[in-house]
N, CA, C and O atoms as a Maestro MAE file, in Angstrom:
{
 s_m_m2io_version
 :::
 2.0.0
}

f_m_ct {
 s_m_title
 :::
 protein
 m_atom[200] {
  # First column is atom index #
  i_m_mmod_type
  r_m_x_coord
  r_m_y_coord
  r_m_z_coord
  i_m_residue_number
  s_m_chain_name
  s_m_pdb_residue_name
  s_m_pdb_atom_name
  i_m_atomic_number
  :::
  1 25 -36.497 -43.709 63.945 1 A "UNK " " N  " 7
  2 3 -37.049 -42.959 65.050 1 A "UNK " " CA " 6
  3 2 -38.057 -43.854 65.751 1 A "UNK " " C  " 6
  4 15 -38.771 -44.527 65.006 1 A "UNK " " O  " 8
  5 25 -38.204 -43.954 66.860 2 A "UNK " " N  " 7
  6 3 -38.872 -44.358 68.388 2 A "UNK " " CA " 6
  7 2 -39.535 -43.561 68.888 2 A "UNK " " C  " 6
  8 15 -39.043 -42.451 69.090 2 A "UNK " " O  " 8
  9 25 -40.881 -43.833 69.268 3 A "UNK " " N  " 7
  10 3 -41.793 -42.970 70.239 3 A "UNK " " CA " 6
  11 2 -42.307 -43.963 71.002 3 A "UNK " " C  " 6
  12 15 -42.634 -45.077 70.593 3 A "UNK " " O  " 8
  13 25 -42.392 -43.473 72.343 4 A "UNK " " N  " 7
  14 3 -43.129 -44.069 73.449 4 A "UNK " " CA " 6
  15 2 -43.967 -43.484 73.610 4 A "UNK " " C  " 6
  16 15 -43.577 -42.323 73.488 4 A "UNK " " O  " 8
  17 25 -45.499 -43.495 73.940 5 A "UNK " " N  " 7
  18 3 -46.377 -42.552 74.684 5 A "UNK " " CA " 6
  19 2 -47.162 -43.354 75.426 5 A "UNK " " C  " 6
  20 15 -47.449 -44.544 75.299 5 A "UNK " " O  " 8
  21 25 -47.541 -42.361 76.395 6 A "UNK " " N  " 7
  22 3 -48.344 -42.576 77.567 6 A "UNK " " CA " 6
  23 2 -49.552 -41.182 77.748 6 A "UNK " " C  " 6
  24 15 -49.605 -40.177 77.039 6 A "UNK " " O  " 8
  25 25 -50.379 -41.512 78.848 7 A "UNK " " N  " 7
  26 3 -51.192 -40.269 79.182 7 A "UNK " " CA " 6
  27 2 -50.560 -39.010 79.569 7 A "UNK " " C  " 6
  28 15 -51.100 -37.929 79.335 7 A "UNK " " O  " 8
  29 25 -49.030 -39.159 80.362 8 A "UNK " " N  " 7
  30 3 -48.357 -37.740 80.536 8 A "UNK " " CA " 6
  31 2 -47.420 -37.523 79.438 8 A "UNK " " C  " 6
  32 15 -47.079 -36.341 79.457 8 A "UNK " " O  " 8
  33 25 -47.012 -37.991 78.749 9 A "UNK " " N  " 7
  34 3 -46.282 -37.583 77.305 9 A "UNK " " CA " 6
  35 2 -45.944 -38.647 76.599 9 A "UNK " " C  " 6
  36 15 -46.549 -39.695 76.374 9 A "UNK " " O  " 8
  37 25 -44.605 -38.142 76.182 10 A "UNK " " N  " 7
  38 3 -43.931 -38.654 74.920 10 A "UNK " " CA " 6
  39 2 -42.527 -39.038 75.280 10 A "UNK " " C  " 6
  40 15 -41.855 -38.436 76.117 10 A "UNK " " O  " 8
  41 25 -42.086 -40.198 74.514 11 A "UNK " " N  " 7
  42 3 -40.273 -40.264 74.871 11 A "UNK " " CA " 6
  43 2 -40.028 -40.421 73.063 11 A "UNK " " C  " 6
  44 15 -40.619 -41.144 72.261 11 A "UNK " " O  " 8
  45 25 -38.997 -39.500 72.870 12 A "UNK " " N  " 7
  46 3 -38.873 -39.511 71.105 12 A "UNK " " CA " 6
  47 2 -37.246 -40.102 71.069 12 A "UNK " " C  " 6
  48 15 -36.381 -39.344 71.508 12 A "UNK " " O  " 8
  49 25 -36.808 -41.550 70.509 13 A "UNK " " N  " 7
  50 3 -35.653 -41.707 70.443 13 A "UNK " " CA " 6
  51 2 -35.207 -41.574 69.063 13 A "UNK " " C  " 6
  52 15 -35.977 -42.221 68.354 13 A "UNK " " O  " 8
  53 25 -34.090 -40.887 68.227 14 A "UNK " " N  " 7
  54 3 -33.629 -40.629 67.229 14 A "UNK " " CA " 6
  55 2 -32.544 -41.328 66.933 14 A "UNK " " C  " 6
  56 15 -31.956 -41.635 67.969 14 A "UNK " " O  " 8
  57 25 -31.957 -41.761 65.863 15 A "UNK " " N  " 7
  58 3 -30.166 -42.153 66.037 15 A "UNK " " CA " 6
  59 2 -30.714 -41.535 64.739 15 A "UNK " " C  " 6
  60 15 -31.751 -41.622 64.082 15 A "UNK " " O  " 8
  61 25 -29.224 -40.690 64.650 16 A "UNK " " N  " 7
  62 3 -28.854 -39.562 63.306 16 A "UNK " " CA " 6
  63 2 -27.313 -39.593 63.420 16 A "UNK " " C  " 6
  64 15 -26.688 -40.245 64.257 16 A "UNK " " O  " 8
  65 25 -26.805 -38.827 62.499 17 A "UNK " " N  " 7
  66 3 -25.590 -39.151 61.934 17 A "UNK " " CA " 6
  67 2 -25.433 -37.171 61.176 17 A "UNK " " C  " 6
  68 15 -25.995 -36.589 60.249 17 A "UNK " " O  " 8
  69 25 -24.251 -36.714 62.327 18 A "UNK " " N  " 7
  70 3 -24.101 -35.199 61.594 18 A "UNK " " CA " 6
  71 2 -23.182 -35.484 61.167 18 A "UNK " " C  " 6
  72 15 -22.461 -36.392 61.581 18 A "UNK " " O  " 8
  73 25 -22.846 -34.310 59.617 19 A "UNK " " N  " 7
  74 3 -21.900 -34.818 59.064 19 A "UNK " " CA " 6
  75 2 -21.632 -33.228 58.717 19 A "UNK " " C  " 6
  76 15 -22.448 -32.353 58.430 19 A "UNK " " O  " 8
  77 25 -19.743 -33.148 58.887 20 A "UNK " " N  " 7
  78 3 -19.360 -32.008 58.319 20 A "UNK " " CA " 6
  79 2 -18.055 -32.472 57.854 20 A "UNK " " C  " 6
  80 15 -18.041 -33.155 56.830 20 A "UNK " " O  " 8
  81 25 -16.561 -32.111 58.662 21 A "UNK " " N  " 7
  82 3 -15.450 -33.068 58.200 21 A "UNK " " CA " 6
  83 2 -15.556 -34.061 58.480 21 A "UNK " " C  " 6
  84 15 -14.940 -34.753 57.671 21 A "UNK " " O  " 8
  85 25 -16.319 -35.021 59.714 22 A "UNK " " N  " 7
  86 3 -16.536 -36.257 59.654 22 A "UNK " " CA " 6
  87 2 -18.003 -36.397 59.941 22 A "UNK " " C  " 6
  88 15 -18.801 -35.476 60.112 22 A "UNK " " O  " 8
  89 25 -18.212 -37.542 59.964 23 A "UNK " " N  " 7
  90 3 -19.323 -37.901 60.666 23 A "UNK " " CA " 6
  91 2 -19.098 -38.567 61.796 23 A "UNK " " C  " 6
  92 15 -18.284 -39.422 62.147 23 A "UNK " " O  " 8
  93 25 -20.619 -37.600 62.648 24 A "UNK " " N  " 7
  94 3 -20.582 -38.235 63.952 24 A "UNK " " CA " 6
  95 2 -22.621 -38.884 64.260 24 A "UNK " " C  " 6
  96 15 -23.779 -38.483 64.140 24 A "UNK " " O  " 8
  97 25 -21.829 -40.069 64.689 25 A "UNK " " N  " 7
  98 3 -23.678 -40.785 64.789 25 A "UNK " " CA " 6
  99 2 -23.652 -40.386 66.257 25 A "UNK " " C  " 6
  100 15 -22.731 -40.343 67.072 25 A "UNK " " O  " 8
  101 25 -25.474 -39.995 66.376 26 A "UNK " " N  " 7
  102 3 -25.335 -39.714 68.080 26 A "UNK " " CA " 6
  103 2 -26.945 -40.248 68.433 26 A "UNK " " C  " 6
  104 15 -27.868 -39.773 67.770 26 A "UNK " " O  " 8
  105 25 -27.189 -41.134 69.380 27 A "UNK " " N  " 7
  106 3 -28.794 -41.326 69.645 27 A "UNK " " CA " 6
  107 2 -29.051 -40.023 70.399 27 A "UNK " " C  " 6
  108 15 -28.234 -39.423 71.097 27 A "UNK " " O  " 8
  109 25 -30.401 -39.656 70.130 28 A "UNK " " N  " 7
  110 3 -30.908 -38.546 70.396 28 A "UNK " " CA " 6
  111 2 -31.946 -38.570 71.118 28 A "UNK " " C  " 6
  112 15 -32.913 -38.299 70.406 28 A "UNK " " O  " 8
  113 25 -32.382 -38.842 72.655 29 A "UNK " " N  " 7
  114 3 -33.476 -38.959 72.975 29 A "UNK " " CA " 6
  115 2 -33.762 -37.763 73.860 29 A "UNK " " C  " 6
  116 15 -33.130 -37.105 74.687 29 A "UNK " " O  " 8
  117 25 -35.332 -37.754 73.192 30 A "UNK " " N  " 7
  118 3 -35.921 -36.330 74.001 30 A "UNK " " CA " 6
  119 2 -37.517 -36.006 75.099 30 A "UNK " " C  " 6
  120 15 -38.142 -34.965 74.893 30 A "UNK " " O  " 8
  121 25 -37.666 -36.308 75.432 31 A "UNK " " N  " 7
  122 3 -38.633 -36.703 76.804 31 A "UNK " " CA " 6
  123 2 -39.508 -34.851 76.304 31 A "UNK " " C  " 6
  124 15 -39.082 -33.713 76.106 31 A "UNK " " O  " 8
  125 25 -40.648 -35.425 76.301 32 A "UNK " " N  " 7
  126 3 -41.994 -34.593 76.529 32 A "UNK " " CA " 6
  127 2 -43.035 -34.668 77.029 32 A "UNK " " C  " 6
  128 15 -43.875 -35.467 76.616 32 A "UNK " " O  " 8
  129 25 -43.271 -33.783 78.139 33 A "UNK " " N  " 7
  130 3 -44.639 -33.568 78.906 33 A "UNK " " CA " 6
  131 2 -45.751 -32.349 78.686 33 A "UNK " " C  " 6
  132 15 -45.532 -31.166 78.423 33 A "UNK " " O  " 8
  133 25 -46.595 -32.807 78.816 34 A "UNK " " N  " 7
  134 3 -47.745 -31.876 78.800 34 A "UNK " " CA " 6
  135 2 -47.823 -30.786 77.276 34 A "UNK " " C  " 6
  136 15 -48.504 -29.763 77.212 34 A "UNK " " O  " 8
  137 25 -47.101 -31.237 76.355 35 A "UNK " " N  " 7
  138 3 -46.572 -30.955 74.890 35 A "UNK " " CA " 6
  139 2 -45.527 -29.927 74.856 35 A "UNK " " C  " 6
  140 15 -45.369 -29.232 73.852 35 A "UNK " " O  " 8
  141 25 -44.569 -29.757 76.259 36 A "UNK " " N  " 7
  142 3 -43.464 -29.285 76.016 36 A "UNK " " CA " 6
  143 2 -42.145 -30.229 76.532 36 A "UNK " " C  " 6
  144 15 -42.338 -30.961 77.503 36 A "UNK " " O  " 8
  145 25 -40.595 -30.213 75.786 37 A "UNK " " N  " 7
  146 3 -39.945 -30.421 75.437 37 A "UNK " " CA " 6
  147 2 -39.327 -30.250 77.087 37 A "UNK " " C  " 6
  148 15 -38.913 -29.181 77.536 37 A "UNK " " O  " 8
  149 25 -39.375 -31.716 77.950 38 A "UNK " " N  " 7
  150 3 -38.669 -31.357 79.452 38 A "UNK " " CA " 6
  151 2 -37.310 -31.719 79.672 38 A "UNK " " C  " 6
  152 15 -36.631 -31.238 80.579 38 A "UNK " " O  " 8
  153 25 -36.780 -32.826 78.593 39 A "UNK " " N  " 7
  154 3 -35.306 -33.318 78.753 39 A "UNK " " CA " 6
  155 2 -34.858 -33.858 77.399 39 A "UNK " " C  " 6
  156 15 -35.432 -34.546 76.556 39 A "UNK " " O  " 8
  157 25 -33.514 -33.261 77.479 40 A "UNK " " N  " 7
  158 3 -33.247 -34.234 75.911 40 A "UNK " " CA " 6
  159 2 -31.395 -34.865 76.558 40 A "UNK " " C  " 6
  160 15 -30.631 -34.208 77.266 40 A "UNK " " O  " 8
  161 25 -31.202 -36.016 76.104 41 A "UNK " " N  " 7
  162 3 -29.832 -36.414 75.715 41 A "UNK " " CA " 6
  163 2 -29.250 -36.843 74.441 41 A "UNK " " C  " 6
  164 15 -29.871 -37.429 73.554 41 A "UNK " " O  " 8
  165 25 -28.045 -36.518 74.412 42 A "UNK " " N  " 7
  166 3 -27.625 -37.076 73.376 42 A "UNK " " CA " 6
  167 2 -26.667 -37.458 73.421 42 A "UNK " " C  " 6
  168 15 -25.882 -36.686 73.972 42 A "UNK " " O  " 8
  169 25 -26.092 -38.717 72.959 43 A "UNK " " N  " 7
  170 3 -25.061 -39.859 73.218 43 A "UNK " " CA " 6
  171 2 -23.865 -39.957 72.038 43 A "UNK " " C  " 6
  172 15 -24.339 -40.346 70.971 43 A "UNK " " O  " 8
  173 25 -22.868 -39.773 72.007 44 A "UNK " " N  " 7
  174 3 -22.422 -39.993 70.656 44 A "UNK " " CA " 6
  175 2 -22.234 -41.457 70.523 44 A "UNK " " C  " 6
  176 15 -21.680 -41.936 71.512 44 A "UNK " " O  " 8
  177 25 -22.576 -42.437 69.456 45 A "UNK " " N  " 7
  178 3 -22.411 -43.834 69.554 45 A "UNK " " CA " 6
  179 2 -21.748 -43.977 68.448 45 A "UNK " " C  " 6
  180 15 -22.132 -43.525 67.369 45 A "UNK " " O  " 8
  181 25 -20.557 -44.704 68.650 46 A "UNK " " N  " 7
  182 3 -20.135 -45.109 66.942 46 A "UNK " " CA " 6
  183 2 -20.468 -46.333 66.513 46 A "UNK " " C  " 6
  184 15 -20.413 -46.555 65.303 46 A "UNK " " O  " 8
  185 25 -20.896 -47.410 67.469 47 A "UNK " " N  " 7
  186 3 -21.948 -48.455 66.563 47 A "UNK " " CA " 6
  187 2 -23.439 -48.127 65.366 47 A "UNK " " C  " 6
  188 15 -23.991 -48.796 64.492 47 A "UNK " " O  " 8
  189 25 -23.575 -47.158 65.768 48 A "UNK " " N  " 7
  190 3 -25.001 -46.288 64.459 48 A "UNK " " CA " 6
  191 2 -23.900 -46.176 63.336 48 A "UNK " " C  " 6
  192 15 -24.391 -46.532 62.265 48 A "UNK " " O  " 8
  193 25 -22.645 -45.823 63.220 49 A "UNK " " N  " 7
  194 3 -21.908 -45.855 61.699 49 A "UNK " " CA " 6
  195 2 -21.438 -47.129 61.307 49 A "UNK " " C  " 6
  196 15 -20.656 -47.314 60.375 49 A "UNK " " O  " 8
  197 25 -21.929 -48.011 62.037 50 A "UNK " " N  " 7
  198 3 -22.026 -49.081 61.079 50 A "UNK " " CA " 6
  199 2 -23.042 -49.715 60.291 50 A "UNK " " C  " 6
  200 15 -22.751 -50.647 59.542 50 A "UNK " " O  " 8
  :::
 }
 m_bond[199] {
  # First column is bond index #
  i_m_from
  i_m_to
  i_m_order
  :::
  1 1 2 1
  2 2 3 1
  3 3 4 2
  4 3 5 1
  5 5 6 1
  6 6 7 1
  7 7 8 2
  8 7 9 1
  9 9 10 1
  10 10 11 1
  11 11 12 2
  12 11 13 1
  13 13 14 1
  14 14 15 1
  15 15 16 2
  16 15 17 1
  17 17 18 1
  18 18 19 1
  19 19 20 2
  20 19 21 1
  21 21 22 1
  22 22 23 1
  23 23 24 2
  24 23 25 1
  25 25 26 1
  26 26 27 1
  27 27 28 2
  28 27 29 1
  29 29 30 1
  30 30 31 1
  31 31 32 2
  32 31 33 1
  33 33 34 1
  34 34 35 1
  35 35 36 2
  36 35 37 1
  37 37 38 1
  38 38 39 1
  39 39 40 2
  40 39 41 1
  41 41 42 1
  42 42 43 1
  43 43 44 2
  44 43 45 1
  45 45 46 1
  46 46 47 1
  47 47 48 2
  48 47 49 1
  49 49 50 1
  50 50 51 1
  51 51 52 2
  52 51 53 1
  53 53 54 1
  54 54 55 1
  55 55 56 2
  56 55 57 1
  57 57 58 1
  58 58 59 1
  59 59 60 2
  60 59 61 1
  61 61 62 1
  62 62 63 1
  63 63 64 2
  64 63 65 1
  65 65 66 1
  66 66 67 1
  67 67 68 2
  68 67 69 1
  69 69 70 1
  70 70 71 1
  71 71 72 2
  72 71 73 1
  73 73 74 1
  74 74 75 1
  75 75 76 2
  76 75 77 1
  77 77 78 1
  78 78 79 1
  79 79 80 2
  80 79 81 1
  81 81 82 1
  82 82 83 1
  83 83 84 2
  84 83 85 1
  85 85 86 1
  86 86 87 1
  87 87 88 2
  88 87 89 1
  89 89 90 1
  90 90 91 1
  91 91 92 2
  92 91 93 1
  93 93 94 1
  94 94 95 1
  95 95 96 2
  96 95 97 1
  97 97 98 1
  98 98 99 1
  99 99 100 2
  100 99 101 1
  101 101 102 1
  102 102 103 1
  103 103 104 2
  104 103 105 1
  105 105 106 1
  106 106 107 1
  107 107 108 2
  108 107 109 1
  109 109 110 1
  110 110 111 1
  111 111 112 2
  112 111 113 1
  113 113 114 1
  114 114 115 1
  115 115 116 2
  116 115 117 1
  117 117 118 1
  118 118 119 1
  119 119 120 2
  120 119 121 1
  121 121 122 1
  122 122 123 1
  123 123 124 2
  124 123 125 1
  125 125 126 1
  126 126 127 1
  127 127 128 2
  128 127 129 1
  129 129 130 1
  130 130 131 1
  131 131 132 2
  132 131 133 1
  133 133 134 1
  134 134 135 1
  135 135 136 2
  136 135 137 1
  137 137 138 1
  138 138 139 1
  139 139 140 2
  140 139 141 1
  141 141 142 1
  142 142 143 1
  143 143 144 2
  144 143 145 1
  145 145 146 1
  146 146 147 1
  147 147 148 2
  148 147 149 1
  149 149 150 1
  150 150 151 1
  151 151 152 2
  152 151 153 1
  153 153 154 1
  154 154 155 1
  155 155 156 2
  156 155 157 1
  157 157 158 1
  158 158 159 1
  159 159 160 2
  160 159 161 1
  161 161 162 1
  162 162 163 1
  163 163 164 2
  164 163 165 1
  165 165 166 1
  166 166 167 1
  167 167 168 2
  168 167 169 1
  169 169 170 1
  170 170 171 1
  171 171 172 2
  172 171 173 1
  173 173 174 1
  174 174 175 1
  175 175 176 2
  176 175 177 1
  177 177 178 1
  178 178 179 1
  179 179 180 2
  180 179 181 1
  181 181 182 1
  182 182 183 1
  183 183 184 2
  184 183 185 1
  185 185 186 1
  186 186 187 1
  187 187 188 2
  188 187 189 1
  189 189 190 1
  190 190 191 1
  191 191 192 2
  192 191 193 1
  193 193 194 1
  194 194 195 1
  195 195 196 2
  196 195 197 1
  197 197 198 1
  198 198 199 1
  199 199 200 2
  :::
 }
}
């Protein structure tokens, strides 16, 4: 996990890996201002399962 901060927030980057019949790795980044939650993406990447 990755955090950026500044005086107006936060940028939180994740790479995780859900797993049920397969696994799927996905970077997870989620942008916060003023201590609420203003944007999130999430990418599925299959270079993180390696």
């Amino acid at each position: 996990m990755r955090e950026s901060m500044n005086p107006k927030g936060v940028t939180v980057v994740a790479d995780v890996v859900f797993a049920n019949d397969k696994k799927i790795p996905v970077r997870y980044v989620m942008v916060f201002r003023d201590g609420k939650l203003t944007d999130e993406i999430w990418q599925i990447d299959p270079a993180l399962a390696k």
